[in-house]
C-alpha positions as CSV (number, residue, x, y, z in Angstrom):
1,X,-38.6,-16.0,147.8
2,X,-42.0,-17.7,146.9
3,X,-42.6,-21.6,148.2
4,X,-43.1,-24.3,146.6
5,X,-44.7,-27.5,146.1
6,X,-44.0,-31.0,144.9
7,X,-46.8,-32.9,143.9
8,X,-47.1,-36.2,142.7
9,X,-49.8,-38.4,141.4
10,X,-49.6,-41.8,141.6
11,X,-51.5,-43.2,138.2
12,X,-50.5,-47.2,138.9
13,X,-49.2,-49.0,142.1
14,X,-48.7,-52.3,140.8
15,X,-46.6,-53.4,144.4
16,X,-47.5,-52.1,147.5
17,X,-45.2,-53.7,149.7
18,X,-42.4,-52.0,147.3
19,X,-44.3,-48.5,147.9
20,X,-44.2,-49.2,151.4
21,X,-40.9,-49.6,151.4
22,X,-39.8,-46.3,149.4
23,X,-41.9,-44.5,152.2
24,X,-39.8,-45.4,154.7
25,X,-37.2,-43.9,152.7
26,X,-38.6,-41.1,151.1
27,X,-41.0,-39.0,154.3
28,X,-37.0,-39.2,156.3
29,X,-35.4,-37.6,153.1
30,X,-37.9,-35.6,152.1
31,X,-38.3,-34.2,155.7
32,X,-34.8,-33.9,155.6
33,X,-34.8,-31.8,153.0
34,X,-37.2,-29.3,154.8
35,X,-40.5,-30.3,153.2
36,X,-43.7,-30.3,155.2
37,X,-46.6,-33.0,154.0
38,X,-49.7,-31.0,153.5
39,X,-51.8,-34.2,152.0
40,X,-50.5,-37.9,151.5
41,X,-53.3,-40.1,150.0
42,X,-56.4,-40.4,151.5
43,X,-59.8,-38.7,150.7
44,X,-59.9,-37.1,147.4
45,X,-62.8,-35.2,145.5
46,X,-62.1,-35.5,141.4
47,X,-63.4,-33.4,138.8
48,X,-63.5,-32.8,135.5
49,X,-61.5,-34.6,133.2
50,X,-59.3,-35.6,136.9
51,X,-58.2,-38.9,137.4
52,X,-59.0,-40.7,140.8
53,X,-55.2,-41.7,141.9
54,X,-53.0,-41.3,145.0
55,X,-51.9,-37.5,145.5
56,X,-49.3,-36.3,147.4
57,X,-48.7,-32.8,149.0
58,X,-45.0,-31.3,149.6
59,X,-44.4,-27.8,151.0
60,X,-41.0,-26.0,150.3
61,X,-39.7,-23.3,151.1
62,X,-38.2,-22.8,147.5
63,X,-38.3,-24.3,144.5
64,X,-34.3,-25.0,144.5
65,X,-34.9,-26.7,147.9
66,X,-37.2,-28.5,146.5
67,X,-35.0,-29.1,143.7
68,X,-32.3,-30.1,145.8
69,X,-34.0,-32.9,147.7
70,X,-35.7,-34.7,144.6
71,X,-32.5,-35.2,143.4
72,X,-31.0,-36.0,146.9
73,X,-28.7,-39.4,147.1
74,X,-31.7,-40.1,150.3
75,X,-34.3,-39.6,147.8
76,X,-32.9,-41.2,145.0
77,X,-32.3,-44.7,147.3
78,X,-36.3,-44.1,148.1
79,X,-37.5,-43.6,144.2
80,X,-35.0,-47.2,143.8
81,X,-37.4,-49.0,146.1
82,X,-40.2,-48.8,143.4
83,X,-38.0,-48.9,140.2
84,X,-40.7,-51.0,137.9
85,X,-43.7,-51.2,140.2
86,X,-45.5,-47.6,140.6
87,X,-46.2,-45.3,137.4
88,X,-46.4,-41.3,139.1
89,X,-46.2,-37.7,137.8
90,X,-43.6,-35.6,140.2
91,X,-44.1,-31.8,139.7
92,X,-42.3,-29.2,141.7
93,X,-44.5,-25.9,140.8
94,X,-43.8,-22.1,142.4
95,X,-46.1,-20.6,144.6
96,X,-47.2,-17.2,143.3
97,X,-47.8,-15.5,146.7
């Protein structure tokens, strides 16, 4: 079964103490879950018609798992915590090896 990753760009954070608070949430669930971080913010090279914006990194072992713990009730009390405040594109995409 191929892995998977969950990626999510973060276009606006208009409240970081509110982001701060859904990552204390979120890396427990997602964790939980069975995803591995492979990149969570910092140094990031853009090109093309890219937008310079917070990226975030999941490793899965499938997409269902992955799936599975987007849609947790953990995950879900996480994404709550920034209801309003942070604009983001979540993608869950298959690994093709």
């Amino acid at each position: 079964m191929p892995k998977a990753y969950w990626v999510g760009c973060y276009r606006k954070i208009s409240d970081q103490a509110a982001l701060a608070e859904y990552a204390k949430l979120a890396g427990p669930a997602i964790i939980a879950g069975g995803g591995r971080f492979l990149a969570r913010g910092g140094v990031a090279k853009v090109f093309e018609a890219g937008v310079s914006e917070r990226t975030v990194l999941i490793e899965f072992d499938s997409v269902e798992q992955a799936e599975k713990t987007y849609t947790s009730a953990a995950y879900m009390a996480a994404v709550a915590k920034i209801a309003g405040t942070v604009e983001r594109d979540i993608r869950i995409v298959e690994s093709v090896a």
